[in-house]
N, C-alpha and C positions, 0 to 999 in steps of 0.2 A: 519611280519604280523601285529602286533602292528600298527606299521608305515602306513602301506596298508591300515590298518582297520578304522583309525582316517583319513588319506586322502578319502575313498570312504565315511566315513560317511557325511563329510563336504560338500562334491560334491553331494550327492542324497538330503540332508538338502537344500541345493541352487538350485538345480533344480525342489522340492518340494517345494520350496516357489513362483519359479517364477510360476510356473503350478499353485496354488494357487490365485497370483495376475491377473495370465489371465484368471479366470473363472470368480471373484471378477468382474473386468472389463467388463466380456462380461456380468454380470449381473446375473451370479447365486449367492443362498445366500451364506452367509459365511459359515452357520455351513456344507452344502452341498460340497462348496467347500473345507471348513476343511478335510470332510471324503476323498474327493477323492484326494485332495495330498498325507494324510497318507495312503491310501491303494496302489499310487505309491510308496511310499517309501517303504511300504512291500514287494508290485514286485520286486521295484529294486537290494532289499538285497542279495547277493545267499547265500541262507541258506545251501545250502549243499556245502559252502568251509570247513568249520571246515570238517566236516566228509573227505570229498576229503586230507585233511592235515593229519589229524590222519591216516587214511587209507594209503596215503603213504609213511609217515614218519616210520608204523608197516612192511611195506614189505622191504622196505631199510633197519630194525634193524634186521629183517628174515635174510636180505642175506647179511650181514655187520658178522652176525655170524656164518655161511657157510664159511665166511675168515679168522676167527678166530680175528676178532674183536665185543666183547661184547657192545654194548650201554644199559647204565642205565640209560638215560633220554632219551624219545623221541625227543624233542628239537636240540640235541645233533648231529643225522642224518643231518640236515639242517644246521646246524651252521659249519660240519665238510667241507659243498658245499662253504663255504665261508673263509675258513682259508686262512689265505696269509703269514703266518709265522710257520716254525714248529721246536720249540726249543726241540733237542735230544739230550738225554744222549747217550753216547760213548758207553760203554761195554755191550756189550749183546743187543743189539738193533741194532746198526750200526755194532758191531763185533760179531764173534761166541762165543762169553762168552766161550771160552777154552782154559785158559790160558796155558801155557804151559816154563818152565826154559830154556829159550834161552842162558844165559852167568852171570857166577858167579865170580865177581875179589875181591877178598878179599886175605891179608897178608897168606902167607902160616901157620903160627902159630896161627893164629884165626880161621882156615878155620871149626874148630871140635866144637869153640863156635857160629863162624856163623852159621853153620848147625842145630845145640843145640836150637839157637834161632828162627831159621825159623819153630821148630817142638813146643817148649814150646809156644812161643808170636802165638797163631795159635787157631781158633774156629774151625777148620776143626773137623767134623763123618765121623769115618768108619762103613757104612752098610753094609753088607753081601757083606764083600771084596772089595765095592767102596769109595771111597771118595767123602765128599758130605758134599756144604757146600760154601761160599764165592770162587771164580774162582781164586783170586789171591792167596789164602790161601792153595786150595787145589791144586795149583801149586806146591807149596812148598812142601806141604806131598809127591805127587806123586815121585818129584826128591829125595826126601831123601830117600823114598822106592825104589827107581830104584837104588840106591846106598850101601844099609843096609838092613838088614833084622831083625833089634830091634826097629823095632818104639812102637810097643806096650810096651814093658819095659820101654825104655826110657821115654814115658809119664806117666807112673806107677808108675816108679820109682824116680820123679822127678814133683810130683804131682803141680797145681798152689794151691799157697798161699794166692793171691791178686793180682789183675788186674786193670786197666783202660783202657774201651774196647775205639775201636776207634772209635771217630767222625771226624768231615767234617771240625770243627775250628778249633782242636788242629792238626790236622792230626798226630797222633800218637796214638801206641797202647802197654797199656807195661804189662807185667806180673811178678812175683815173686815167685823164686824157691829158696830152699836149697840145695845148692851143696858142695858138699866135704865140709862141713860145714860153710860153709857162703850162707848168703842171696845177690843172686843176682836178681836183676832187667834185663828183657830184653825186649828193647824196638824197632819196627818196625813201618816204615812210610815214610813221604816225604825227601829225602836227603836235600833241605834246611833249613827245621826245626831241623833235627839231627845234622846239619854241625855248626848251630849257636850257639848251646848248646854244644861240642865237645870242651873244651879248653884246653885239651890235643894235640889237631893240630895247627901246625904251618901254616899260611895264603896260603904258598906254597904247602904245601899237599892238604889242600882245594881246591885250586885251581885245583890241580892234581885229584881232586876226583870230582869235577864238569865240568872241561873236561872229563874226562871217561862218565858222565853223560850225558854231552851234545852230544857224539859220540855217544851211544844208544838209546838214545834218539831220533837224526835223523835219524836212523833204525826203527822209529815207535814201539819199546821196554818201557814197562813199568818200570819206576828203582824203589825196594824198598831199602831203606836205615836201617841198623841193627847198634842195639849201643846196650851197657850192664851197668850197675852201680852196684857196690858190695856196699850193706848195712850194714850199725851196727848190726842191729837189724832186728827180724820180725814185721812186722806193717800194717797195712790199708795202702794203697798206694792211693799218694792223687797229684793232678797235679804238685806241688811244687818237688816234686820229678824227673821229669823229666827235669831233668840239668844235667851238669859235665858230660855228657855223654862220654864213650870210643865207640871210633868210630870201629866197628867190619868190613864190607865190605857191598857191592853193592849186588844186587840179580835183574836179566832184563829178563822180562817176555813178551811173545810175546800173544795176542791175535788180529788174523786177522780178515781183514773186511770181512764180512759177502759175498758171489758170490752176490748176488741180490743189496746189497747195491750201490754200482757204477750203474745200470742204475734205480733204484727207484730214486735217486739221481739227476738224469740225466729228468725223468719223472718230478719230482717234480719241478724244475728249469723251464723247456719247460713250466707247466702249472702257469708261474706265482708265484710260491712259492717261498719264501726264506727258505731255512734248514739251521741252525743254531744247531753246538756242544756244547754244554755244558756239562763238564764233571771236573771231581777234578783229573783231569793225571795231567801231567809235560805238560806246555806249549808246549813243544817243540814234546814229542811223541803223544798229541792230533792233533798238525800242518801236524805230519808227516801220519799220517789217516786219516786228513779231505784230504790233497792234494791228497792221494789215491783215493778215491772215490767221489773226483768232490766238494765237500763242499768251501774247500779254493781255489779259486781261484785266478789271477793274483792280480787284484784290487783288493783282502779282505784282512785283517788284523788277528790278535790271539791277545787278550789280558787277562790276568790272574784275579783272581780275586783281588787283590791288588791293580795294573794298574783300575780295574774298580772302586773300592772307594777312587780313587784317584783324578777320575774327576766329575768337576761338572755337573749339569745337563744339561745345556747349550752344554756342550764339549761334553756327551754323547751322545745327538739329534744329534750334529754334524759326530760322526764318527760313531753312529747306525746302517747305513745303508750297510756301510764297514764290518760290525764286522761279520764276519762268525764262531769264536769259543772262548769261553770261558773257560780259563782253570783255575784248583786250586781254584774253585768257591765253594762260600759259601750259606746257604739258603736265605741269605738277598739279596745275588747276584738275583740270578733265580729272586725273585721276583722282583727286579729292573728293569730288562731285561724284563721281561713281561711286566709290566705298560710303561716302555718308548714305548716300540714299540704300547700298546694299545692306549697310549696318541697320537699316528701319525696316529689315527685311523685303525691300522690293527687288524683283528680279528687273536687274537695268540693262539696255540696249543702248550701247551707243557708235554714232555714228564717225568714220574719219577718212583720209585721203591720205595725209604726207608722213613723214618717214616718223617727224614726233610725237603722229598721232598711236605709233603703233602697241607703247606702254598701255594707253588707257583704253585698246581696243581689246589688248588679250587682259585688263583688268574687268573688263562689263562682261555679264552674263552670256552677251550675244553681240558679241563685235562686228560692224557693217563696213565694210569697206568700197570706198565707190569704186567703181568697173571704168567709166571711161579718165576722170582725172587722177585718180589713185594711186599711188604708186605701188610696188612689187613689195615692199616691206610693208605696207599696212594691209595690201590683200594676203599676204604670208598669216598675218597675224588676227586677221579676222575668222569672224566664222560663215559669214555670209557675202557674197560679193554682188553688189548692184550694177548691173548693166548699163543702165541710167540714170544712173546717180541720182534717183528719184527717191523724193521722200514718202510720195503715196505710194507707192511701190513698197518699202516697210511694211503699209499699213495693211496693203494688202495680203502681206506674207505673214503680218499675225494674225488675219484672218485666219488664213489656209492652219497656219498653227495650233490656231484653237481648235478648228476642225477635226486637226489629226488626233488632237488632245483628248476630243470628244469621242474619235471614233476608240481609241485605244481606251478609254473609259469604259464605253458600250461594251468592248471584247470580254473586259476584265468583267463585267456582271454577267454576259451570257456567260460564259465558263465556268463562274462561282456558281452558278444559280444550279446545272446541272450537277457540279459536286458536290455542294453542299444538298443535293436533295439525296445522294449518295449516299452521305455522312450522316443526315439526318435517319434515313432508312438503319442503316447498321446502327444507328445508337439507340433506335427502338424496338429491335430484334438484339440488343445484346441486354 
């Protein structure tokens, strides 16, 4: 509109001047012919766009909320008619956020501290008999309960002493208990960050344990990796502590795509859009979801987040257009990914929940924040809030976008059409 507004201004300015010079010419006075250019240039403005825009930028946020997508900027409706990228997060958006323990390998003599560690290293609440709480977490609880009937003890009984919870750079999360009296550490997260710190294994067990990985992994199975470390002492636990890890076992969690995802997917593609995963899985079980539901296909590529600060920006423009998912990505990532594509001039949409997501939400054109897992800093920072963290939901709301896009297009030619037949009339009677 901006744009619109500064072009029609320029054009009614030029057509007001020449109406001006040809009354000049035919001999009326100046200050005469002063007034009656500016009162065409009054005619020709239509004053009632702005009202026409707000009006139906308010009915498209009406029914943008009837779908269970929130707009908190008006703006926001129009801008959604014109997205050509929409970078989403993986779990609970493209999948049913239900996680659920598909396959446990771990040494049969560790399998009582694997288990131990899945319920200590763990933020999961039990509400009034549910579990509730992180999806990958409260995957965990659920199978240990389907197994045991002392969870409440065991976390009782075995209180944490010190933690570091997890973020998106260390990918790791450990906690500290005292057990038959020693202090151990248990720590859970990405099996390459555990496997690297693990010098208790020989290169070939590694290996042996990143096959097992890369086998679940093209199952579309999320792997979490468990280690433990026995302490001296009790202490603040502090990242330096997270080494010399003993490697405990594998834990592969399945959360499927969502029924709607594959043809929202399939809609979004048809109208022109590129969808783009971004998620911090394993390369390979993010791969093995996008090819589910239409994301990755022949010609696109997966690259990690490693693989992306590895290339320069030049190499990035180059293989941009290819990249359909981003795994193991960090919040510098996201934001990179936004500006390259906005620098190609696409208006980008991107999708987030947690508190890091919230830089690269007020970075994207039209920032989605999910409504039931989301947190209050990234709906702060968004411009749209998903009620159910649904990705067809998006799609649907750049429908309703385009629509509004269109209707405020339609205003703007009925309006012109009347004025300009105005303008045309006075410029063949002057």
């Amino acid at each position: 509109m901006d744009n619109f507004s500064k072009k029609l201004s320029i054009g009614i300015m030029l057509i007001c001047a020449v109406v001006f010079a040809l009354n000049v010419y035919r001999g009326m006075a100046i200050a005469d012919s002063l007034l009656f250019a500016v009162a065409l240039a009054v005619a020709a403005i239509p004053e009632a766009l702005s009202s026409i825009i707000t009006i139906s930028l308010a009915i498209g946020t009406s029914r943008m909320a009837d779908q269970n997508a929130i707009i908190k900027q008006l703006n926001a409706v129009e801008g959604l008619g014109c997205v050509s990228i929409i970078c989403s997060d993986k779990t609970g958006t493209l999948t049913q956020n239900k996680m659920t323990v598909e396959q446990v390998l771990v040494d049969q003599e560790k399998e009582s501290a694997l288990l131990q560690a899945s319920i200590l290293c763990n933020d999961t609440a039990i509400v009034d008999g549910v579990t509730a709480g992180d999806p990958t977490e409260t995957a965990l609880v659920d199978y240990y309960m389907s197994k045991h009937d002392d969870y409440e003890q065991l976390k009782a009984s075995l209180p944490r002493l010190s933690e570091l919870p997890f973020d998106s750079d260390r990918k790791l999360m450990s906690t500290l208990h005292q057990i038959d009296g020693q202090y151990i550490m248990y720590t859970k997260g990405a099996l390459d960050v555990i496997l690297d710190r693990a010098p208790s294994l020989t290169e070939e067990q590694k290996q042996e344990i990143r096959d097992a990985n890369f086998d679940l992994s093209n199952q579309g199975l999320r792997v979490l990796a468990f280690a433990r470390k026995v302490l001296n002492v009790q202490k603040d636990l502090d990242f330096s502590d997270e080494s010399d890890f003993e490697f405990l076992g594998l834990v592969a969690e399945m959360d499927p795509p969502r029924e709607e995802s594959a043809q929202a997917v399939t809609d979004c593609i048809e109208a022109g859009i590129k969808p783009i995963m971004i998620t911090g899985d394993h390369k390979i079980t993010a791969s093995a979801i996008a090819k589910r539901i239409g994301i990755l296909r022949e010609e696109d590529i997966a690259v990690t987040g490693t693989e992306l600060d590895a290339m320069s920006d030049d190499e990035l423009i180059e293989k941009l257009p290819h990249i359909s998912v981003y795994a193991r990505v960090s919040p510098d990532n996201k934001i990179r990914i936004v500006q390259a594509w906005q620098d190609q001039a696409h208006i980008v949409a991107m999708t987030g929940d947690g508190v890091n997501d919230a830089p690269a939400l007020k970075c994207a054109d039209i920032g989605v924040a999910m409504g039931i897992t989301g947190t209050e800093v990234a709906k702060d920072a968004a411009d749209m809030i998903l009620l159910d963290d649904n990705f067809a939901t998006i799609i649907q709301a750049v429908v309703n976008g385009r629509n509004v896009y269109r209707n405020i297009k339609n205003a703007i030619l009925f309006l012109l059409s009347g004025n300009m037949a105005a303008i045309l009339a006075v410029l063949y009677t002057s």
